[in-house]
C-alpha positions in Angstrom: 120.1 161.8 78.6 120.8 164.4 80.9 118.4 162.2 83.5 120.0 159.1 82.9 123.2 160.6 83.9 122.4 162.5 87.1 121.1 159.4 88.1 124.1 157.5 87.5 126.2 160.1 89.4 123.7 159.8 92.2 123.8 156.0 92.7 127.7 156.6 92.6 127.8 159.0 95.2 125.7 156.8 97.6 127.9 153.8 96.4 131.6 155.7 97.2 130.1 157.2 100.5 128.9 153.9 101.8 132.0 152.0 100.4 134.3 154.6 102.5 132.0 154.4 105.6 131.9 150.8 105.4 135.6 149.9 105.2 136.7 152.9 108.2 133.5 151.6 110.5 135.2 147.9 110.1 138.9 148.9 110.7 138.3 151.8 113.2 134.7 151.3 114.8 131.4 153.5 114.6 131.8 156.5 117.1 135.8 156.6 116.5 135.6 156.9 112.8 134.3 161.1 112.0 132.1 162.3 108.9 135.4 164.1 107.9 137.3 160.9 107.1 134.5 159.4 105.4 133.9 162.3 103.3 138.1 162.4 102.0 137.8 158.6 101.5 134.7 159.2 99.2 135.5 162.3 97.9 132.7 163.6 98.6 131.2 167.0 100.8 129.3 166.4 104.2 126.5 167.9 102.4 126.4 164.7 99.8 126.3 162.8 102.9 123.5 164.6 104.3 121.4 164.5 101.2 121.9 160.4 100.5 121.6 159.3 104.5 120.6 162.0 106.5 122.7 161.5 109.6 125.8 159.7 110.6 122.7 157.5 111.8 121.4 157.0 108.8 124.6 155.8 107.4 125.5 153.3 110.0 121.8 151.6 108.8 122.6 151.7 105.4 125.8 150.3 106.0 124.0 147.7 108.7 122.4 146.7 105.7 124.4 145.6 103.6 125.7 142.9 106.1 122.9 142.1 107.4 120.5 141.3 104.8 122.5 139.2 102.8 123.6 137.3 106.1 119.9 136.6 106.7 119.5 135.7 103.1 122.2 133.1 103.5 120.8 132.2 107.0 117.2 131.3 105.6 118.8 129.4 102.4 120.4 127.5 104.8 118.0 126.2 106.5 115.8 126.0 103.3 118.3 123.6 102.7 118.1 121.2 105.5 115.9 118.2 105.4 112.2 119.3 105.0 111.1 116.1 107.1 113.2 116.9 110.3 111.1 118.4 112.5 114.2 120.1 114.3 117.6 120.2 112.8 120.1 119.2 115.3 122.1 122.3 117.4 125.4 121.5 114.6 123.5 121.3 112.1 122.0 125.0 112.8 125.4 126.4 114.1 126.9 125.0 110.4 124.3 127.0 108.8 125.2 130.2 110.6 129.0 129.8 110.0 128.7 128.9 106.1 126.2 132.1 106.2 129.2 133.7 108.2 131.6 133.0 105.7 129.4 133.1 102.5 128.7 137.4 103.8 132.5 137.0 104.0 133.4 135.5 100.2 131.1 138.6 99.1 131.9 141.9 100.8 135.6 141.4 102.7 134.6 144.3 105.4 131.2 142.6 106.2 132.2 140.9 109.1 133.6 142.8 110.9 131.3 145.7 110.5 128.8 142.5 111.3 130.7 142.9 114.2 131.1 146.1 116.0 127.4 146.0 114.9 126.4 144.0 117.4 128.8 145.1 120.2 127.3 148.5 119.4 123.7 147.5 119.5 124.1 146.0 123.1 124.8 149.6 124.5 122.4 151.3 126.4 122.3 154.9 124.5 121.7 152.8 121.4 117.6 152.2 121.5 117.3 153.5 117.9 119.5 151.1 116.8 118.3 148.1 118.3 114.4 149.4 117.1 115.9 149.4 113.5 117.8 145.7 113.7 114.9 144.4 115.5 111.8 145.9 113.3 114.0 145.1 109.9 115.3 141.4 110.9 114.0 140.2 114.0 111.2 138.2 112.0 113.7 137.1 109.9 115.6 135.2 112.8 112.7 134.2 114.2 112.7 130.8 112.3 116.7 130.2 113.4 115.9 131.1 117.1 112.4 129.1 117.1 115.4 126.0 116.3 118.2 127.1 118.0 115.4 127.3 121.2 114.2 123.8 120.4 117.7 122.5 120.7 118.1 123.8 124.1 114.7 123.2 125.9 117.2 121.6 128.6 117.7 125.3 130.1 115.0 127.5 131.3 114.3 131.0 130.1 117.0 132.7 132.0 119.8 130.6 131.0 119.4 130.3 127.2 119.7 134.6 127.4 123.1 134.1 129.3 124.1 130.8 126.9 123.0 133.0 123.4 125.0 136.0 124.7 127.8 133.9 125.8 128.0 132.4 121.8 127.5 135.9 120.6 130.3 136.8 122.4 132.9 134.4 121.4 131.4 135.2 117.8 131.8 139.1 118.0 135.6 138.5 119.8 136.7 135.7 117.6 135.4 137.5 114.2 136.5 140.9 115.0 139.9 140.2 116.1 140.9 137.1 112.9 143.6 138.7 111.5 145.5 138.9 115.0 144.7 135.8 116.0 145.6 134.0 112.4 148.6 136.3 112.6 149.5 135.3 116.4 148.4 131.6 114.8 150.5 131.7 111.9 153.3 134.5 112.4 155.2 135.5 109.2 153.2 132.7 107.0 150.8 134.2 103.6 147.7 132.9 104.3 144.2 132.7 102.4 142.1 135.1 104.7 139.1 133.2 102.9 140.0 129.8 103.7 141.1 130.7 107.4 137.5 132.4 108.5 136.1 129.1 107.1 138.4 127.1 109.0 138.1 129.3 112.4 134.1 129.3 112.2 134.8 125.2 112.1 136.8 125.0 114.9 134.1 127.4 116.7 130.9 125.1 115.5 131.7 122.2 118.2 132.7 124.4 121.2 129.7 126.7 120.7 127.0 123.5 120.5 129.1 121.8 123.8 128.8 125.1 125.3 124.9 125.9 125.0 124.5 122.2 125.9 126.5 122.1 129.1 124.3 121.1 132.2 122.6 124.4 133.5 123.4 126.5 136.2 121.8 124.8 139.2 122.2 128.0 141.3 118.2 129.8 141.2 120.4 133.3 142.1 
C-alpha cells in the first residue's frame, strides 16, 4: 500500500512541477522565468525538481513534450485522413491540416501554444544545439512525411528559397500565435470572446496568405 502511494505522490510531483513550468514558460518565456518561481507555483523544493528532470534543461524537454507530441499526433492523423489516392495533397490542403492540429493542441492544453511557441523562437538560437539535437532526434522523422508534401507543393523554388519561404511561414506562425490575445484584444477591444473559437478563426485567415506566400514567383536575384 505504502508503494502504491509513493508512487502516486511521485507522478503528482512531476505533474504540479511541469503544470507550473508549463504555464510561467508560456506567459513569461524560458530563460526569464527562474527555478524559484516554478518551485512556489508547484510547491515544491529545487531538489524535487532536480530528482524528476534533472536540469532546468531537462524540464524545458519535458515540457517540449507535451506540445509537441500531441501536435505531431494530430499532424500525422491529419494527413491519415486525406485521400489515400492523391499522390500529393494540395499546399491548403496541408496548411488546413497544420492549423486544425494547431488548434486541436489548443482545445487540449490552453498553454500549448504558446509554449509551442517560444519553443521554436528558442530553438533558432545559436547557444541552443542541445535543443535542436533533442526536437530533431525525437520529431524530425515525424515531420518528415508533412515536409516530403509541403516540398512537393513547392518544387517551383529551388533549395535556397523554400529555407527562406518555410522560415518566413514559421515566422508569421510563431508572431501571430504568440502574441493572439493582443491582437484579438487590439481586434476586438472591450468585447468577451471565445479564445477557442478565435485561434481557429485566426489560423483560417492565416491558411490562404501562408499558401499565396510560399507560392509567390521566386526570387530571380542568384545573390
Amino acid at each position: 500500500m505504502s508503494a502504491d502511494k509513493n508512487m502516486y505522490q511521485t507522478s503528482d510531483t512531476s505533474s504540479r512541477i511541469i503544470r507550473a513550468a508549463e504555464q510561467l514558460f508560456a506567459e513569461q518565456g524560458f530563460k526569464e522565468t527562474t527555478m524559484r518561481q516554478i518551485t512556489t507555483l508547484a510547491d515544491v523544493n529545487l531538489a524535487a525538481v532536480n530528482y524528476h528532470f534533472g536540469s532546468k534543461k531537462g524540464l524545458i524537454q519535458s515540457v517540449a513534450e507535451r506540445s509537441l507530441t500531441p501536435l505531431c499526433d494530430a499532424i500525422e492523423e491529419g494527413l491519415a485522413r486525406l485521400d489515400a489516392n492523391i499522390s500529393a495533397p494540395a499546399l491548403e490542403e496541408l496548411l488546413q491540416v497544420l492549423a486544425t492540429a494547431l488548434v486541436r493542441v489548443h482545445g487540449r492544453n490552453a498553454y500549448a501554444l504558446a509554449v509551442l511557441m517560444r519553443l521554436l523562437d528558442l530553438a533558432y538560437r545559436p547557444a541552443q544545439q542541445g535543443l535542436q539535437s533533442f526536437m530533431h532526434t525525437q520529431y524530425g522523422k515525424r515531420m518528415a512525411v508533412f515536409m516530403h508534401y509541403l516540398r512537393q507543393e513547392t518544387q517551383s523554388l529551388d533549395e535556397r528559397e523554400f529555407f527562406w519561404r518555410l522560415h518566413f511561414m514559421m515566422g508569421s506562425v510563431i508572431f501571430t500565435l504568440s502574441n493572439m490575445h493582443v491582437l484579438i484584444a487590439l481586434d476586438k477591444p472591450g468585447t468577451e470572446v471565445d479564445a477557442a473559437v478565435e485561434v481557429q478563426a485566426i489560423l483560417q485567415r492565416m491558411v490562404p496568405v501562408i499558401s499565396a506566400g510560399l507560392l509567390a514567383p521566386g526570387n530571380s536575384d542568384p545573390g
